[in-house]
Z-matrix of the N, CA and C atoms (Angstrom, degrees):
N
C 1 1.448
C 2 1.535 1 111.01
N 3 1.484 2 113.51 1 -46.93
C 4 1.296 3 97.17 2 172.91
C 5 1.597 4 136.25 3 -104.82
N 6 1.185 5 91.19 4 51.22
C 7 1.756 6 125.03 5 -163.58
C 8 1.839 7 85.47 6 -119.46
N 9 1.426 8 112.53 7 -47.46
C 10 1.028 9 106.97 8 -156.30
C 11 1.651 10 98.71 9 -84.57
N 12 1.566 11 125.66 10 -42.94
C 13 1.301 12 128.25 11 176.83
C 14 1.525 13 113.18 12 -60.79
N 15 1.275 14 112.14 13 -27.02
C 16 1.731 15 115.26 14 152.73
C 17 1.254 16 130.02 15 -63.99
N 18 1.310 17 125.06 16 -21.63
C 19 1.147 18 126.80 17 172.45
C 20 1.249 19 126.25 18 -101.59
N 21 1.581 20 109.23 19 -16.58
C 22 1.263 21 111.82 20 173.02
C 23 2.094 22 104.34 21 -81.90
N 24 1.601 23 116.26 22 -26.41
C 25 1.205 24 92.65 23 -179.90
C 26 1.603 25 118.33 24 -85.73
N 27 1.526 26 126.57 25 -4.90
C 28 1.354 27 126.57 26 144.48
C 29 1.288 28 106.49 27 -50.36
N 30 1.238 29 143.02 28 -57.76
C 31 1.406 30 116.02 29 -168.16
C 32 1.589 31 122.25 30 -80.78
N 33 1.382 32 107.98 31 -8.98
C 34 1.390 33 126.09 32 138.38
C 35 1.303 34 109.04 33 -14.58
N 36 1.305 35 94.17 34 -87.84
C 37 1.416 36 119.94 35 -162.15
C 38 1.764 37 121.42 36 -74.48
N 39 1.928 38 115.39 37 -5.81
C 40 1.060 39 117.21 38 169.96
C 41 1.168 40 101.46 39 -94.09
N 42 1.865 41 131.81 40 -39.56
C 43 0.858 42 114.97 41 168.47
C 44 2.020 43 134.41 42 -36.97
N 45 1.169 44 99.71 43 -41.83
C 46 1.478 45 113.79 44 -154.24
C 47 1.659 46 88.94 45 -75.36
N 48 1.419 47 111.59 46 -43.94
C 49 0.950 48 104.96 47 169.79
C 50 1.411 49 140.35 48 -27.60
N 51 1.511 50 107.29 49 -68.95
C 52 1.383 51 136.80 50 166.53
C 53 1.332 52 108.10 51 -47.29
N 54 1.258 53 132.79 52 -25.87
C 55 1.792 54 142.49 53 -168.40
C 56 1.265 55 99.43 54 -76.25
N 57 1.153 56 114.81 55 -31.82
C 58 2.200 57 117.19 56 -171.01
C 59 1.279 58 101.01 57 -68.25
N 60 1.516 59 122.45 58 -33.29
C 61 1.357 60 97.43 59 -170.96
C 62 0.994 61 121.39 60 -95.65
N 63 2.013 62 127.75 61 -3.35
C 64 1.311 63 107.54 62 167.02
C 65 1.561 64 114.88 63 -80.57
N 66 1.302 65 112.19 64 -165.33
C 67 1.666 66 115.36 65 -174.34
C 68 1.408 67 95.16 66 -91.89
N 69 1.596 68 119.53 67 153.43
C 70 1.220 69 153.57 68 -162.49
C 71 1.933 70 97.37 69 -102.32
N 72 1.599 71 115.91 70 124.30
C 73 1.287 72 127.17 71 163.41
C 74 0.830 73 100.92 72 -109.44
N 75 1.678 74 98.33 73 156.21
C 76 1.732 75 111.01 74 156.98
C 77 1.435 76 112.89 75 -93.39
N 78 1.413 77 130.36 76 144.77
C 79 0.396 78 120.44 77 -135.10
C 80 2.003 79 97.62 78 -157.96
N 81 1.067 80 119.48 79 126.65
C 82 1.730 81 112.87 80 -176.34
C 83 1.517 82 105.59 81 -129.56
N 84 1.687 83 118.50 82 160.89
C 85 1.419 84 112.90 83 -156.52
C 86 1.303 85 131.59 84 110.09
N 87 1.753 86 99.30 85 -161.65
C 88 1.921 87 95.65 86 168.05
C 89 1.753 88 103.19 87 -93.64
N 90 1.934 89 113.00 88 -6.38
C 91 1.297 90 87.93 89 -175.22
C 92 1.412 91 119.47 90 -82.38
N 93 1.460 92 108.47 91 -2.16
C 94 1.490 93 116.03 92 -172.03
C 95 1.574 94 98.58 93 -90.67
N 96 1.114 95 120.80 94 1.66
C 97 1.474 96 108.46 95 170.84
C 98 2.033 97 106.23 96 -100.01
N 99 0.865 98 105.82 97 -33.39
C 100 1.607 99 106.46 98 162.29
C 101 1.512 100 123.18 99 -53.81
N 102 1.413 101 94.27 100 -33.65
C 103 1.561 102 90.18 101 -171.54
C 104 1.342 103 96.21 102 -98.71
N 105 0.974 104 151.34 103 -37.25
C 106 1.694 105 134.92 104 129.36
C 107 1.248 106 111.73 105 11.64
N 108 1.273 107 115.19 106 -81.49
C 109 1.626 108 133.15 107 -153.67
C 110 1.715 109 89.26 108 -60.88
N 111 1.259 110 125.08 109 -27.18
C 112 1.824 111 118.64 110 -157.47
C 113 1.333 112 92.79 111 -106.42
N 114 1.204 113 138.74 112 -8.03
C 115 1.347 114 123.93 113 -154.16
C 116 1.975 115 102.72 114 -78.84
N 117 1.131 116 113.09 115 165.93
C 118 1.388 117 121.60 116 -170.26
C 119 2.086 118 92.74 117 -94.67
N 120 1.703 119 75.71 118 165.77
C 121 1.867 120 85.04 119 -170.99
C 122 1.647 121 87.62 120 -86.02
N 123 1.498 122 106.26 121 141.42
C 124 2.122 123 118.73 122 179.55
C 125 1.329 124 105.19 123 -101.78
N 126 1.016 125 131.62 124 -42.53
C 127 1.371 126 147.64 125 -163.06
C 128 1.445 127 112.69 126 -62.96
N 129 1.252 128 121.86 127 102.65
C 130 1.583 129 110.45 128 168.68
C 131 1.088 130 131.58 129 -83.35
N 132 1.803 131 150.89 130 86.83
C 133 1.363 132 128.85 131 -170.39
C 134 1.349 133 101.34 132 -87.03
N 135 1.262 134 120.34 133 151.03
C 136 1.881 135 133.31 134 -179.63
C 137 1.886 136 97.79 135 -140.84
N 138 1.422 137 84.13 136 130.18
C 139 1.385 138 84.95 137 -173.21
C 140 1.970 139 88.29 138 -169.42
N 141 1.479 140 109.23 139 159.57
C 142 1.975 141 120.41 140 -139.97
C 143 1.702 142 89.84 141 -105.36
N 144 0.891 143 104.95 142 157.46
C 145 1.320 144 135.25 143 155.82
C 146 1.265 145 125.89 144 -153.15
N 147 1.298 146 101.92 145 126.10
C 148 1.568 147 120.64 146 -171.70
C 149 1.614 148 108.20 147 53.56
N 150 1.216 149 118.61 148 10.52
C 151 1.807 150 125.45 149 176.52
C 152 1.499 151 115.13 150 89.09
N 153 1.650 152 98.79 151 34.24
C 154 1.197 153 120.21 152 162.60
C 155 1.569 154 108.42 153 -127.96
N 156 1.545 155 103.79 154 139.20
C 157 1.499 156 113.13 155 -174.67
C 158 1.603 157 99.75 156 -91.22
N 159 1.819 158 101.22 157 154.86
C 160 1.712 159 112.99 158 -173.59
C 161 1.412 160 84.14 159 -131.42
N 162 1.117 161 111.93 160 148.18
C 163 1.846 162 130.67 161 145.07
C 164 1.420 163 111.52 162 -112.82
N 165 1.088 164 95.29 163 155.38
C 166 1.559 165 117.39 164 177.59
C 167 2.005 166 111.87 165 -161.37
N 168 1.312 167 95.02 166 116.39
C 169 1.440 168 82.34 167 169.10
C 170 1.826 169 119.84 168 -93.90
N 171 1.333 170 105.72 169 156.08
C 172 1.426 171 101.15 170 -161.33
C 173 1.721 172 91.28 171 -141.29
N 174 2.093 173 95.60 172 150.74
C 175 1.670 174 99.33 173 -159.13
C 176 1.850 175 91.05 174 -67.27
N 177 1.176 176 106.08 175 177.35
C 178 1.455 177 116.12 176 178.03
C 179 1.681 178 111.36 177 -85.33
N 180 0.658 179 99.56 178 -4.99
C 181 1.721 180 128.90 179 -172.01
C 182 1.906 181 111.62 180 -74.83
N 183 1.850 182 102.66 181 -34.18
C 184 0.972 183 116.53 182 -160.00
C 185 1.424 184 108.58 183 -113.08
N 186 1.366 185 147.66 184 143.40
C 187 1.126 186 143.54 185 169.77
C 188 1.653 187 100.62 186 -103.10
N 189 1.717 188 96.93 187 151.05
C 190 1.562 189 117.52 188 -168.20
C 191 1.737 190 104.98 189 -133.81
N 192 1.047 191 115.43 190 129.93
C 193 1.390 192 135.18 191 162.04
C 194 1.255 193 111.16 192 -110.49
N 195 1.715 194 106.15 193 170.21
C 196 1.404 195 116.84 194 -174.27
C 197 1.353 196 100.16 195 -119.69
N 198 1.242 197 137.17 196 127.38
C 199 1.377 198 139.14 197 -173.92
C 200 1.662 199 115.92 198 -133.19
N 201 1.524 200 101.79 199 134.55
C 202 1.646 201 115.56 200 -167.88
C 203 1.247 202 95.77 201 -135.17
N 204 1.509 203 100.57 202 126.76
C 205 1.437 204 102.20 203 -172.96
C 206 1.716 205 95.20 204 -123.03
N 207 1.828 206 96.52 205 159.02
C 208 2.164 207 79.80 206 -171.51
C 209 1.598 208 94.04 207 -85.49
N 210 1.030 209 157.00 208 16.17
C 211 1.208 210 148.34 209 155.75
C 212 2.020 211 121.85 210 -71.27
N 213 1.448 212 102.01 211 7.72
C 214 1.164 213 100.91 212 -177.37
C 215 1.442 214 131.43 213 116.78
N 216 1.657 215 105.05 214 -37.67
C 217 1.275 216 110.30 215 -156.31
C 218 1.742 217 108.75 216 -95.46
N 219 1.297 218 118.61 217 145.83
C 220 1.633 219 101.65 218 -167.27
C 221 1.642 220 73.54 219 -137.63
N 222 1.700 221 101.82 220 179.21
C 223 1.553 222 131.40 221 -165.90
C 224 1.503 223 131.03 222 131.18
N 225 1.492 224 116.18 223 -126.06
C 226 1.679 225 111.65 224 -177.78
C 227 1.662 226 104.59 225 -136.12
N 228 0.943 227 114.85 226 168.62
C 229 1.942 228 124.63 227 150.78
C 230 1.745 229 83.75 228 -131.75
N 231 1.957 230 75.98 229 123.66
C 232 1.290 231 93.39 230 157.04
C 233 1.583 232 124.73 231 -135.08
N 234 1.334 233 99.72 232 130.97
C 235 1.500 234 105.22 233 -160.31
C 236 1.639 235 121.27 234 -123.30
N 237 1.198 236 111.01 235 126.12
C 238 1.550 237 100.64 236 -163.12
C 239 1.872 238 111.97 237 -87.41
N 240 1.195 239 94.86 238 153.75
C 241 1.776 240 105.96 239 -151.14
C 242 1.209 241 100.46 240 -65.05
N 243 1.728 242 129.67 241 -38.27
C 244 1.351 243 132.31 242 168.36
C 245 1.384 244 130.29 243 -56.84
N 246 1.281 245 108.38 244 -19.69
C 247 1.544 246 119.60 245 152.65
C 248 1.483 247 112.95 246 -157.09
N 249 1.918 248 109.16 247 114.96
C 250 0.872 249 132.83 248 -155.91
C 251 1.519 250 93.90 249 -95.91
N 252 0.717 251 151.83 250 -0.10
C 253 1.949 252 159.60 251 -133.17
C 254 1.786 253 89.45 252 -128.46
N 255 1.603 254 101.63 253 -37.04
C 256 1.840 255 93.51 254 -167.81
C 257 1.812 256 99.68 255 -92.74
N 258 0.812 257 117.10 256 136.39
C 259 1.716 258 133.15 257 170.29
C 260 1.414 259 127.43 258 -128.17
N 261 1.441 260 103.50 259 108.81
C 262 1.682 261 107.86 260 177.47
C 263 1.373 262 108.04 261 -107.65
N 264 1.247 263 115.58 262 123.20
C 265 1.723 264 154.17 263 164.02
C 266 1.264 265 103.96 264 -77.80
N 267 1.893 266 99.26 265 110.48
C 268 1.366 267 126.24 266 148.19
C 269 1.321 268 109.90 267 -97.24
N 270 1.584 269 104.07 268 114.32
C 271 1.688 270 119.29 269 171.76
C 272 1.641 271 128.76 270 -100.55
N 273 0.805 272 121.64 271 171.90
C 274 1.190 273 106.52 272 171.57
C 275 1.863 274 94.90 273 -161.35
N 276 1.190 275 117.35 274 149.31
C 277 1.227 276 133.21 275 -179.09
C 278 1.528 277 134.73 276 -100.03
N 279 1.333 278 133.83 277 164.44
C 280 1.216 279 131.60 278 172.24
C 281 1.079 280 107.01 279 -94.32
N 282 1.558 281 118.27 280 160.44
C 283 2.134 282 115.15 281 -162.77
C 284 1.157 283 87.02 282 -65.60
N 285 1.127 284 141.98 283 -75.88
C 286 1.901 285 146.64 284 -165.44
C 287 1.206 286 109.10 285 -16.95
N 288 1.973 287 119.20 286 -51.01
C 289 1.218 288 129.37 287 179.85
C 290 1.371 289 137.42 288 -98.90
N 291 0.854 290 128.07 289 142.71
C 292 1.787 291 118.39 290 164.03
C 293 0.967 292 136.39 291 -151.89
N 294 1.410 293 153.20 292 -172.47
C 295 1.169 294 158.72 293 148.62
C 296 1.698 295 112.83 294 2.36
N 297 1.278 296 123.80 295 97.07
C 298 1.728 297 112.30 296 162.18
C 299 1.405 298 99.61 297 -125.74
N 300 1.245 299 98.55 298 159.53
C 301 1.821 300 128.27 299 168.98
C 302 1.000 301 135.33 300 -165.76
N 303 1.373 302 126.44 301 150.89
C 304 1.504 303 122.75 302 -144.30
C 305 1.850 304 91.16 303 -97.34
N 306 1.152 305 99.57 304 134.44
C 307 1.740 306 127.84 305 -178.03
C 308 1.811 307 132.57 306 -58.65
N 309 1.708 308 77.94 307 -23.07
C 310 1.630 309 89.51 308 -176.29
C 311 1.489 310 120.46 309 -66.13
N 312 1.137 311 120.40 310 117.15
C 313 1.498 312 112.42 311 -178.09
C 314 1.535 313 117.12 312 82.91
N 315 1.123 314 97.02 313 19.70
C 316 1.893 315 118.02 314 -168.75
C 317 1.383 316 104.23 315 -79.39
N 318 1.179 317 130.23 316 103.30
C 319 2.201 318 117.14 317 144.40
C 320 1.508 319 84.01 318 -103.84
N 321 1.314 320 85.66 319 154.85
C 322 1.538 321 126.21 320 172.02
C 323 1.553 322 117.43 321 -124.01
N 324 1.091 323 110.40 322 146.23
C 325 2.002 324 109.96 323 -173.40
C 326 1.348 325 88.25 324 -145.11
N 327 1.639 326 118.77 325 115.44
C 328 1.968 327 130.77 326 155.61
C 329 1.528 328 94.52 327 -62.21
N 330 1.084 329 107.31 328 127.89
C 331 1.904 330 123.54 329 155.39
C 332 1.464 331 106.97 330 -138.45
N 333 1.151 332 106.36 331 166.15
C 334 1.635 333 127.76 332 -177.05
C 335 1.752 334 89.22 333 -93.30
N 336 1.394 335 132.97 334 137.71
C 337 1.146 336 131.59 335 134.06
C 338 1.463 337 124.67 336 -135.77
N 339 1.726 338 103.48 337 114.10
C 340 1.509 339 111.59 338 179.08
C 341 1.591 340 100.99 339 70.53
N 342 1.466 341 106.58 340 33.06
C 343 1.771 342 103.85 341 171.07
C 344 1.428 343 121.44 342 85.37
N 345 1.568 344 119.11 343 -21.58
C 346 1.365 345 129.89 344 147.24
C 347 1.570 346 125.20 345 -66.91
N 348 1.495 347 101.88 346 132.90
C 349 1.727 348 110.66 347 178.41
C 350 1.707 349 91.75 348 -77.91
N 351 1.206 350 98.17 349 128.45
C 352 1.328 351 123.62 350 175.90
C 353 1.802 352 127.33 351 -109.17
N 354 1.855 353 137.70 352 137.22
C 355 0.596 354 114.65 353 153.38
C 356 1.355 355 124.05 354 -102.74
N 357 1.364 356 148.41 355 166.98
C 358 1.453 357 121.26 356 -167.37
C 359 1.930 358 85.80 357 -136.65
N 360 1.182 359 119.13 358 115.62
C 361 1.643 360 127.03 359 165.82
C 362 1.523 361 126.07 360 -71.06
N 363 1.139 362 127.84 361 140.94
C 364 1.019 363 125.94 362 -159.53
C 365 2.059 364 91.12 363 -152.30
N 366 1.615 365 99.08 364 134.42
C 367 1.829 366 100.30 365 178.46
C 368 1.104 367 95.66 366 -134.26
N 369 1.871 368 107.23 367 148.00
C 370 1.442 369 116.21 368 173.54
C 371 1.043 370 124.55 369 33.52
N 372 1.388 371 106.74 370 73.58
C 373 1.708 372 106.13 371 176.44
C 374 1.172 373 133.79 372 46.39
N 375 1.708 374 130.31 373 22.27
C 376 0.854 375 135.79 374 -179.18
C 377 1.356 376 124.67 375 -80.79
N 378 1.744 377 138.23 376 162.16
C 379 1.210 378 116.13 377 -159.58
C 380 1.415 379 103.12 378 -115.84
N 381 1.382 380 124.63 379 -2.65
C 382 1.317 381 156.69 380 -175.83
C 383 1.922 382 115.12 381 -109.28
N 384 1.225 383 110.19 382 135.89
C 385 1.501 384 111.51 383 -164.30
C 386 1.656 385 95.82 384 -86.29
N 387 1.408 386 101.61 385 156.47
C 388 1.469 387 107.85 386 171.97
C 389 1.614 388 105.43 387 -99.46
N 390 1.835 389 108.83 388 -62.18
C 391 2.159 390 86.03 389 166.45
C 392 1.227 391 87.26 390 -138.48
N 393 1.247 392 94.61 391 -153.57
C 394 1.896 393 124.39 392 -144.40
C 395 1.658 394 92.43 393 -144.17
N 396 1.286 395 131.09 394 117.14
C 397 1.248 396 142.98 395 167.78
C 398 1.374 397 106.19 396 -98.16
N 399 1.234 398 138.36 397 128.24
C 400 1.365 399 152.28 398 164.10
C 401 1.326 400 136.74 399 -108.68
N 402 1.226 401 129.21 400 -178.25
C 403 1.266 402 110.72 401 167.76
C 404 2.436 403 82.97 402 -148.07
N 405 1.065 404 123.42 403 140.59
C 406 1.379 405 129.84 404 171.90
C 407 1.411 406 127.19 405 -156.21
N 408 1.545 407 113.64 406 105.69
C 409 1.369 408 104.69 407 -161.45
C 410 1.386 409 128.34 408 91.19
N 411 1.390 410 122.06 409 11.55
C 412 1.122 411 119.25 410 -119.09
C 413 1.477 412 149.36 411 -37.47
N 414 1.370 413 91.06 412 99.82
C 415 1.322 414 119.45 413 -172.53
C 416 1.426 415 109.56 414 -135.07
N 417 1.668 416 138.29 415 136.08
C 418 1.162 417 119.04 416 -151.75
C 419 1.745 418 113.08 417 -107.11
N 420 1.234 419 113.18 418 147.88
C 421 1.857 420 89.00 419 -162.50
C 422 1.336 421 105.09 420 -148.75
N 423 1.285 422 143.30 421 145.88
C 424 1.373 423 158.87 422 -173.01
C 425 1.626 424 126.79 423 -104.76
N 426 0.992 425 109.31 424 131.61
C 427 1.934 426 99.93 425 158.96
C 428 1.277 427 97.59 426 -133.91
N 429 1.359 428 93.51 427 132.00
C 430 1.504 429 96.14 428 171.25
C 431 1.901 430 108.96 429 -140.88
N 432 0.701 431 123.22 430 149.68
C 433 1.895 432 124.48 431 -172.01
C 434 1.700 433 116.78 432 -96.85
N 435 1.256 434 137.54 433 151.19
C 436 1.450 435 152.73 434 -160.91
C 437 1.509 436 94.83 435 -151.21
N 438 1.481 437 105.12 436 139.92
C 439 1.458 438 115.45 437 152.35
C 440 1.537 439 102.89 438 -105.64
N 441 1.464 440 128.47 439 152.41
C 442 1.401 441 142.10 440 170.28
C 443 1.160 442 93.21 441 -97.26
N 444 1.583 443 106.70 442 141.95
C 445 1.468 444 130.00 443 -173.89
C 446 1.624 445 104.11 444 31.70
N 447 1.483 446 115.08 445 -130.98
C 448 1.275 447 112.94 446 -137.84
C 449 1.714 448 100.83 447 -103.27
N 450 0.985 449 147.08 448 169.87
C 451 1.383 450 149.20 449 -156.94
C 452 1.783 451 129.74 450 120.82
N 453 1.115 452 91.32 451 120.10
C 454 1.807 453 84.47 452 168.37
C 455 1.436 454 120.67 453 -109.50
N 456 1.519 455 84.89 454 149.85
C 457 1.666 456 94.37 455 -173.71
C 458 1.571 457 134.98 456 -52.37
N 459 1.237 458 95.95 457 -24.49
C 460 2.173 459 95.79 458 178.57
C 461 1.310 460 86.90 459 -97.32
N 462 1.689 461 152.03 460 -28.52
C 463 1.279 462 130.96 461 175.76
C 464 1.849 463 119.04 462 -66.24
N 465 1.403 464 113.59 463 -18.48
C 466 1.278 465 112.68 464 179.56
C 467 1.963 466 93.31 465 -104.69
N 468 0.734 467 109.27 466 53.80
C 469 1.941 468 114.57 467 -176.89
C 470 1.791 469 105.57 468 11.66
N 471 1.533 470 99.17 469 67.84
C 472 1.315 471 85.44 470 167.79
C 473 1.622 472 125.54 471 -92.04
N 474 1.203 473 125.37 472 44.89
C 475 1.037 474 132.12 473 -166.49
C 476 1.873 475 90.15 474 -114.87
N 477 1.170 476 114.28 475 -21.38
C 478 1.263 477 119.30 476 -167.92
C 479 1.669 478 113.90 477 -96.11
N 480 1.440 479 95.85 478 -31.83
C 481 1.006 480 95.61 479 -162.84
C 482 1.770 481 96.74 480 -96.63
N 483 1.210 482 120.49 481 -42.02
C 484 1.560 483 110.68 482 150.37
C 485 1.367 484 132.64 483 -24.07
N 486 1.633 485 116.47 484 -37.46
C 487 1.845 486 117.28 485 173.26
C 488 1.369 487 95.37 486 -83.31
N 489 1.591 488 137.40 487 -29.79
C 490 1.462 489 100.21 488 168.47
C 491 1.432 490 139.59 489 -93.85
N 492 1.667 491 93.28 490 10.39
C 493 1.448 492 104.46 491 178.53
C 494 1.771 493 103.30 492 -87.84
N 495 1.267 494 105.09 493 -19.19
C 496 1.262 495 131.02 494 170.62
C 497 1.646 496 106.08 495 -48.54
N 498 1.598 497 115.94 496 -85.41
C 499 0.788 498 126.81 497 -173.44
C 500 1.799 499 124.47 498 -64.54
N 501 1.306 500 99.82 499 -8.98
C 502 1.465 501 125.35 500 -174.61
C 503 1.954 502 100.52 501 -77.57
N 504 1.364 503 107.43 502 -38.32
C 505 1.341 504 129.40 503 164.21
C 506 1.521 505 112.85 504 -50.74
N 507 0.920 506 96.30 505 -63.87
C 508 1.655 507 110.30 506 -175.75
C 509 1.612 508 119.59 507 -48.34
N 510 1.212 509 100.43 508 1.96
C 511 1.509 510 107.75 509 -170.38
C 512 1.415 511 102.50 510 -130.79
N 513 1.639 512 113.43 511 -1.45
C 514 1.846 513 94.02 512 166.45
C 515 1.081 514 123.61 513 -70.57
N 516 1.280 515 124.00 514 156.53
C 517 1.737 516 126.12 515 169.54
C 518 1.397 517 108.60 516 -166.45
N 519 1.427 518 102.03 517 140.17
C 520 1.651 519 120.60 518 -179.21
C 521 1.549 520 98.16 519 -55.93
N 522 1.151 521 106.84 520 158.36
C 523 1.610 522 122.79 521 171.91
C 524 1.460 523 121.51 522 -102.63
């Protein structure tokens, strides 16, 4: 199952791909809400680590902060405007430090995303990833997602909003 929700958000993400290069309509209705749902992230945020610059483009849909934490780790929360309660953390680490997580109930799946070796986590049988281990620049970096206060995850469709945090990934790159 989550071989298969991995593979369906790569093709997510080849699809969307493939969408840039035809031409863009306007469009009113239910088809303008489809083409919504496909559209690519416009937004570039650039912001340093360790005194190296990152881009990332992000959907317009989503709001982005810059976050410094004193433990080391610098990057974004990015949180989509339709539900402001869910927050996904782009981290990034100091060489000394990196990426840990607790094992119990752990699969793991290697994928390529956007040219980065990727690990993608998966707990208790879930069909939806918890984070994304990376490596960019090399420098080592995380996303991983939070709900604030009370909410569950398949009731706020995080399965959806994971392929565009997904694909939102796919577009970082060192400067």
């Amino acid at each position: 199952m989550k071989k298969t929700a991995l593979a369906l958000a790569l093709c997510m993400v080849m699809t969307l791909c493939c969408a840039c290069t035809q031409p863009q309509t306007s469009t009113t209705g239910p088809e303008a809400k489809s083409t919504k749902n496909t559209a690519l992230p416009t937004s570039a945020v650039t912001f340093s680590v360790n005194g190296r610059d990152y881009s990332i483009k992000v959907y317009d849909s989503w709001d982005a902060q810059p976050i410094m934490l004193d433990d080391g780790q610098w990057g974004l929360t990015l949180t989509p405007k339709a539900q402001p309660q869910l927050k996904y953390y782009l981290e990034f680490y100091k060489q000394e430090q990196g990426f840990g997580v607790c094992g119990t109930g752990l699969e793991e799946e290697k994928t390529v995303i956007g040219g980065m070796e990727a690990n993608v986590g998966y707990y208790d049988g879930a069909d939806y990833w918890s984070f994304v281990s990376f490596d960019c620049g090399g420098v080592s970096g995380s996303l991983t997602w939070g709900i604030d206060g009370e909410g569950d995850a398949q009731q706020i469709g995080i399965s959806g909003f994971n392929a565009q945090a997904m694909t939102m990934l796919g577009f970082l790159e060192a400067l």
